[in-house]
ZAMARGU-4260 file (C-alpha; in steps of 0.2 Angstrom, whole numbers, plus 5000, padded with zeros to 4 digits):
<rodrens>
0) 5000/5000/5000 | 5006/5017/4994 | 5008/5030/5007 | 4999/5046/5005 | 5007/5064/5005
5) 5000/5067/5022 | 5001/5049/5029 | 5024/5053/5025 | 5022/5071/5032 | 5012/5063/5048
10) 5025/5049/5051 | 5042/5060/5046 | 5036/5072/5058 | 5037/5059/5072 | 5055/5055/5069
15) 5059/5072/5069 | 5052/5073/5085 | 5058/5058/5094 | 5072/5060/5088 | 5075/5078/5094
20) 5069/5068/5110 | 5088/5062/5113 | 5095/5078/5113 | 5096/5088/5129 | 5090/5105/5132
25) 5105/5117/5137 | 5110/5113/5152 | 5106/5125/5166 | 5108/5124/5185 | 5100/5115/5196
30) 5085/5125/5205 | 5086/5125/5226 | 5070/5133/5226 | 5053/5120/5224 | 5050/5110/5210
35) 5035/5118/5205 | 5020/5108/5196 | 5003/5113/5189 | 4992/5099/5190 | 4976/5101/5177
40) 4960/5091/5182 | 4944/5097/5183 | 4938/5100/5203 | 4920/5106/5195 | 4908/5102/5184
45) 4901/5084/5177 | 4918/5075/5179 | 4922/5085/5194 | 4923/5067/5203 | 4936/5060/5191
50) 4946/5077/5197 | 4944/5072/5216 | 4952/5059/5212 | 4965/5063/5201 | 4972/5077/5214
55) 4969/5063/5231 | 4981/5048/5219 | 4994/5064/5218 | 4992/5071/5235 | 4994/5054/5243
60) 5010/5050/5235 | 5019/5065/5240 | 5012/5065/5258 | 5021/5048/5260 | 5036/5054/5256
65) 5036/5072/5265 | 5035/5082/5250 | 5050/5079/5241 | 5062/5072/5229 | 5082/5071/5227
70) 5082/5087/5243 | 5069/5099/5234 | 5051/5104/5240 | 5039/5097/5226 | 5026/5112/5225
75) 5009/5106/5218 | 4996/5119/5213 | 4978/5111/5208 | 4971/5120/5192 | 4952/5118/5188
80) 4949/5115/5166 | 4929/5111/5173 | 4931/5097/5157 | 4932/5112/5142 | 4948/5111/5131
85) 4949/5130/5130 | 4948/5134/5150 | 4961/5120/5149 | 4974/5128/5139 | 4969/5144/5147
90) 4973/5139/5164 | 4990/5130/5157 | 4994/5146/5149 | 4992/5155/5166 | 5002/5141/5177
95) 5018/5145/5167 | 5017/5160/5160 | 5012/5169/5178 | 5015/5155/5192 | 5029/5149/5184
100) 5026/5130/5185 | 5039/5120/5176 | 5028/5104/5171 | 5012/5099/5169 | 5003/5085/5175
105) 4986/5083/5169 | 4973/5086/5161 | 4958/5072/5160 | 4949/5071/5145 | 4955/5068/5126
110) 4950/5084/5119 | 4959/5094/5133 | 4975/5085/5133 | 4974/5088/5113 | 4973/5108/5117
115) 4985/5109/5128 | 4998/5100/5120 | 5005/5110/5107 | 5006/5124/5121 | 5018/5114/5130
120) 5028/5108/5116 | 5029/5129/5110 | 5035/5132/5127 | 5045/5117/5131 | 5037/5112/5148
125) 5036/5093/5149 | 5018/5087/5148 | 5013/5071/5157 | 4998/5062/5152 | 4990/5049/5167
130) 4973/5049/5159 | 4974/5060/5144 | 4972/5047/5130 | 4971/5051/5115 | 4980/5043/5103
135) 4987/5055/5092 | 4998/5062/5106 | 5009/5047/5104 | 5006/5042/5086 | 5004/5055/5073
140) 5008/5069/5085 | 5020/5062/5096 | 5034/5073/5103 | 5049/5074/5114 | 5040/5086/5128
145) 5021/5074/5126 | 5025/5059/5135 | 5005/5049/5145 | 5017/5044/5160 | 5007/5029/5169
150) 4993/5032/5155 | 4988/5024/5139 | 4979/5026/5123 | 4964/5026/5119 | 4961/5011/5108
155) 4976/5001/5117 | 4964/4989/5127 | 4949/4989/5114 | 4961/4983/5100 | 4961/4968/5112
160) 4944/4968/5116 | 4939/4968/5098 | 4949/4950/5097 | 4943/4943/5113 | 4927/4947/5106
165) 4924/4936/5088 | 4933/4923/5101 | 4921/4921/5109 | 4911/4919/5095 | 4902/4934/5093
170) 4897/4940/5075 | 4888/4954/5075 | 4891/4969/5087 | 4885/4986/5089 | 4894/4999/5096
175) 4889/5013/5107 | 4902/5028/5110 | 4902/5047/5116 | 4904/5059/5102 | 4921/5065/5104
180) 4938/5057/5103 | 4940/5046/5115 | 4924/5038/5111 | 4928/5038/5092 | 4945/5029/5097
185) 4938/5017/5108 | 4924/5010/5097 | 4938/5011/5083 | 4950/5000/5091 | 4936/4988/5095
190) 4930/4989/5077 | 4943/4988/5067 | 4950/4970/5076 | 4934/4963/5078 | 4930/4966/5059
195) 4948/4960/5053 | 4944/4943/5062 | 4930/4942/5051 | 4916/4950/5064 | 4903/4964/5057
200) 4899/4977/5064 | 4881/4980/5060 | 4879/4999/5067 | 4889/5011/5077 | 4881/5024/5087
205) 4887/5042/5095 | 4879/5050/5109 | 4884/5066/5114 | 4894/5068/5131 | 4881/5072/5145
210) 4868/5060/5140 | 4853/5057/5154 | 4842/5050/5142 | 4849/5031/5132 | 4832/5025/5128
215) 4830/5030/5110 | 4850/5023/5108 | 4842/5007/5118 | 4828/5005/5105 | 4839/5005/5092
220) 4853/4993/5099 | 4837/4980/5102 | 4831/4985/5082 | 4849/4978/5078 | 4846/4962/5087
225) 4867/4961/5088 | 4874/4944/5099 | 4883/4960/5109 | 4884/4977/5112 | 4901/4985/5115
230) 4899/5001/5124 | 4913/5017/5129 | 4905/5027/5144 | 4913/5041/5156 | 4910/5048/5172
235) 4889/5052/5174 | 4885/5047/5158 | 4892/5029/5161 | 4881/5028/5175 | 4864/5035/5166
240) 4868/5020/5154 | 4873/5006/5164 | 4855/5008/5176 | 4844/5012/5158 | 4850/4997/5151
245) 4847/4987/5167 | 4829/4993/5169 | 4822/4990/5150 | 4829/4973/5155 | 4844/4972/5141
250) 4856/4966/5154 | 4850/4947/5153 | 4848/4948/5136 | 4863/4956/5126 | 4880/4954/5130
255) 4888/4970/5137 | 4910/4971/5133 | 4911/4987/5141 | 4927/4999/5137 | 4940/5002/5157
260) 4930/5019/5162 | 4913/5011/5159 | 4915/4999/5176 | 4927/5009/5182 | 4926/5010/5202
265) 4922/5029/5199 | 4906/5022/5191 | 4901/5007/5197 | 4903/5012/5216 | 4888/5022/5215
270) 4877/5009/5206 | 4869/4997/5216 | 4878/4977/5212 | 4863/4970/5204 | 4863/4983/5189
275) 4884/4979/5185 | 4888/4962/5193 | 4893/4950/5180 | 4898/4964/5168 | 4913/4963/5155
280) 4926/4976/5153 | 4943/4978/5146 | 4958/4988/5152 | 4975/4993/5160 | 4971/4994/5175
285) 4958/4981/5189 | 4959/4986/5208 | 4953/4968/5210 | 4970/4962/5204 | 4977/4949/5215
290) 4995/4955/5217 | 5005/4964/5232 | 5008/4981/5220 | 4987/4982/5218 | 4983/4978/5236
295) 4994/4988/5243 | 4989/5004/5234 | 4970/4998/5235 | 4974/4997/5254 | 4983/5012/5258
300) 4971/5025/5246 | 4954/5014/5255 | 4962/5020/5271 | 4965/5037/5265 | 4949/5041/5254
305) 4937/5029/5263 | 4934/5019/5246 | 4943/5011/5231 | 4953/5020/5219 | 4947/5023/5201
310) 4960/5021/5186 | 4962/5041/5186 | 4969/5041/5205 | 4979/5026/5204 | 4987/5033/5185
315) 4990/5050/5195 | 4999/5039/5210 | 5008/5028/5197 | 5011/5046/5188 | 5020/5053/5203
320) 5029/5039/5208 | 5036/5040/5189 | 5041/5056/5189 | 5051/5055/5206 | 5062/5040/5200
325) 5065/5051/5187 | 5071/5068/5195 | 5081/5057/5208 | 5091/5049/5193 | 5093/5067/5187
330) 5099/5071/5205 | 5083/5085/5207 | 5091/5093/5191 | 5075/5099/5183 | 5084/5114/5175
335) 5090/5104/5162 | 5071/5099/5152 | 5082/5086/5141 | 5089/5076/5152 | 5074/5076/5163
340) 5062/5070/5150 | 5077/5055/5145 | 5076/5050/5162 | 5056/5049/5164 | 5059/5037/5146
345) 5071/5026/5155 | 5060/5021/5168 | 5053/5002/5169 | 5041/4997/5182 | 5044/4980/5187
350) 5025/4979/5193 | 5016/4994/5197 | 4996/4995/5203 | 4995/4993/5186 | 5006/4980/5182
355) 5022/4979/5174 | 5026/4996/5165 | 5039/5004/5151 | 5037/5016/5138 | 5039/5014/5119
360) 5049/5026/5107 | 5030/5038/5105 | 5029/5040/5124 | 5015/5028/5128 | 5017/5013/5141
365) 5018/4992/5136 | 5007/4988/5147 | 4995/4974/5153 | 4977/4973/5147 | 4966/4966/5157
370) 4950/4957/5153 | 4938/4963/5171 | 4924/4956/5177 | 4914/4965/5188 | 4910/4956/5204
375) 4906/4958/5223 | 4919/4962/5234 | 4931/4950/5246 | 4941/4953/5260 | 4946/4971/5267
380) 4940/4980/5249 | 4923/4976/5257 | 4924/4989/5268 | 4926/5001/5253 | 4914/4996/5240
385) 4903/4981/5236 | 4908/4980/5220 | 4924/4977/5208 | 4934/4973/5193 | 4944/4957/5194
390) 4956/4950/5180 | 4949/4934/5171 | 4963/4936/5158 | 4979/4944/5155 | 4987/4951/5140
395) 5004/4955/5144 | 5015/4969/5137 | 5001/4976/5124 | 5009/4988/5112 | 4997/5006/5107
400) 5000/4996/5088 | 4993/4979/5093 | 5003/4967/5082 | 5005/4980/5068 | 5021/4988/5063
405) 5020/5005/5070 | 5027/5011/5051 | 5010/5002/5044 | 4998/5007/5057 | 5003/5026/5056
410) 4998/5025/5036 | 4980/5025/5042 | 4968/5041/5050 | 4967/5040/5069 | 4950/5034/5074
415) 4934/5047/5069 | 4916/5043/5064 | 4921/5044/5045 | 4937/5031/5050 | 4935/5016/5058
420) 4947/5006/5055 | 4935/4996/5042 | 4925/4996/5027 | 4907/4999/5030
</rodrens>
């Protein structure tokens, strides 16, 4: 296949990134003041849940270890992007350019981290990425200063799920999705495997983020008559869904393969077990892993927060715990951006909350995927929540290109409604 004009600018401007990624920054001294970091997450609005958590998995983190890193005073000062990409970019703009922040940790949805991005790679203030996953930022638009530390992409887990899927001997699937690029990404992933097995995918649906009403995208899924749904929520709208399908009584009747964030503990703590016990999921991180790293963060944050972390609080733990192996292998040089960013690439995780972690030549983790059931709680967890996602299977070191060549994947669009990833 020939590639296009765009596709060689696309793919030559990611070499030219990455590899501007090995060549420091002038080297300057090292600060003695605080290392100062604005974290982006949105403390109001619809998703201002996600942010609680986002700041708590940060927070507890640097409170067990007083503070600091390498000798300096790790200054953290919370930003509010209430979930819109301009606000976003504004308050970015307003954390370096007036507070002087020298990262950026943060924000939470797709379309903010897309906004903000090229800001930081302008200004040259390194951008980590726990939850932002949108795929571009370490495909097509990969660079040196971008990196998703702890994070993920979006379609990383669904391109598994889409396999899993035909597996198990499904044929048909309708997919349901937010309108915007993270939903677009997930379904993609998902569709464009389960269709390469040989699976059709007999309708894909878009509902626009802060949905209360599924019943007229119910109706339709139940016109399909597909063997399974598979389904990409966040935050409320995750919940709206999960209780509508459970009530016009689908839940015993079509399969659900849920995307991570619509069981995520975020969600699925608030909905009473009857209406998500038994449900599929897939994704890179379950806080019903049985291994000492999960337990042990599950413990200490239900001991701290008085219930069990979502993916976005243990990402932002996992994040900062990142970030200070880093600055101590830099010796609390910060100063010196190139050096710093090399170091946060070096870093390899023997076996994080999430599992065992290391990041690729784009900046986005090999990590586990995870199929998750969701099931009742054992143990101390039950003194946090009556539900959870445990692992039923584990894909191990799972590439953002699945088992294509990066070179080949990058020849095609990222995910969108008008590109899914096969032909309709």
């Amino acid at each position: 296949m020939r590639m296009s004009t765009r596709a060689k600018t696309a793919v030559l401007a990611v070499v030219i990134v990455l590899v501007s990624a090995g060549v420091p920054s002038p080297t300057r001294s090292a600060d003695p003041g605080p290392i100062k970091v604005a974290l982006l997450a949105p403390t109001s609005g619809s998703a201002a849940a996600a942010g609680h958590d986002m700041v708590a998995g940060w927070q507890l983190f640097w409170k067990e270890h007083g503070g600091k890193v390498a000798g300096r005073t790790v200054e953290t000062v919370v930003y509010d992007t209430a979930s819109n990409p301009t606000h976003a970019l504004d308050q970015a703009r307003h954390a370096v350019e007036a507070d002087g922040a020298q990262m950026i940790v943060g924000p939470y949805l797709a379309n903010e981290g897309l906004a903000v991005a090229p800001y930081a790679v302008q200004h040259r203030i390194p951008l980590f990425l726990p939850t932002v996953s949108a795929d571009d930022l370490s495909q097509r638009q990969a660079s040196a200063f971008v990196i998703k530390v702890a994070g993920w992409s979006s379609s990383l887990p669904t391109h598994v799920a889409g396999v899993w899927a035909y597996e198990q001997g499904y044929r048909k699937v309708v997919t349901l999705a937010n309108s915007y690029a993270f939903g677009y990404e997930n379904a993609g992933g998902f569709a464009q495997t389960f269709a390469q097995k040989g699976g059709k995918i007999t309708d894909q649906i878009w509902a626009p983020l802060g949905t209360a009403d599924y019943t007229p995208y119910i109706s339709r899924i139940q016109a399909a008559a597909p063997d399974a749904l598979f389904v990409e929520m966040v935050g409320a709208d995750a919940v709206h869904f999960l209780q509508q399908w459970s009530s016009l009584g689908l839940k015993s009747k079509i399969p659900l393969i849920a995307n991570e964030t619509t069981t995520d503990q975020s969600n699925i703590r608030s909905i009473s077990p009857e209406i998500v016990e038994g449900i599929t999921s897939f994704g890179h991180f379950a806080e019903g892993r049985d291994t000492p790293a999960t337990r042990a963060f599950i413990d200490k944050y239900g001991k701290a927060e008085g219930v069990l972390p979502s993916y976005m609080a243990t990402s932002f733990y996992t994040a900062a715990q990142w970030i200070a192996q880093a600055i101590e292998n830099v010796h609390g040089n910060t100063g010196d951006v190139g050096t710093l960013l090399q170091a946060v690439r070096q870093i390899k995780l023997a076996d994080s909350p999430f599992g065992p972690m290391t990041l690729d030549q784009y900046g986005c983790p090999l990590e586990n995927v995870y199929v998750r059931r969701v099931t009742a709680t054992t143990g101390d967890a039950a003194k946090y929540a009556k539900t959870w996602n445990v692992v039923t299977k584990t894909y191990p070191h799972v590439s953002q290109f699945w088992t294509w060549k990066p070179s080949d994947y990058l020849k095609q669009p990222v995910y969108s409604p008008s590109y899914q990833g096969y032909t309709k």
